[in-house]
C-alpha positions, 0 to 999 in steps of 0.5 A, spaced: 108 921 460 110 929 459 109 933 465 106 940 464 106 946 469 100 951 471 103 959 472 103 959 479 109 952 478 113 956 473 113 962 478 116 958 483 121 954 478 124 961 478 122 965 484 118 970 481 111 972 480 106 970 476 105 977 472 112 977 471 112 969 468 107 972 463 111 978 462 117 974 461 114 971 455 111 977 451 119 979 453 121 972 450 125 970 456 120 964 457 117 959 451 110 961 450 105 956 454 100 951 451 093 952 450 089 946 452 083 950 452 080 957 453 082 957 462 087 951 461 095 954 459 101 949 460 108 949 460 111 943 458 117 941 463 121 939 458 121 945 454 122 949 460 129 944 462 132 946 455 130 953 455 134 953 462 139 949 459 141 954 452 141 960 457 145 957 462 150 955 456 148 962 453 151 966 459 
């Protein structure tokens, strides 16, 4: 079962803040979440996992 995380999971994954999560994606530092309706936005931990993985080998 995939596992998704809320905004608030994403900024302590990384130890930023929730605004900054959602810059980082305007920025493209981070992959766009899912919608799952108009208040439920998701990130797929899988997706994060190999976005971390292609800027760590990228660095």
């Amino acid at each position: 079962m995939k596992k998704y995380l809320t905004v608030k999971e994403v900024s302590h994954r990384y130890g930023i803040g929730v605004s900054t999560v959602w810059q980082w994606v305007k920025e493209g530092l981070l992959p766009t979440p899912r919608r799952f309706g108009q208040r439920c936005t998701r990130w797929d931990a899988d997706v994060l996992d190999e976005h971390d993985n292609k800027t760590k080998s990228a660095a």
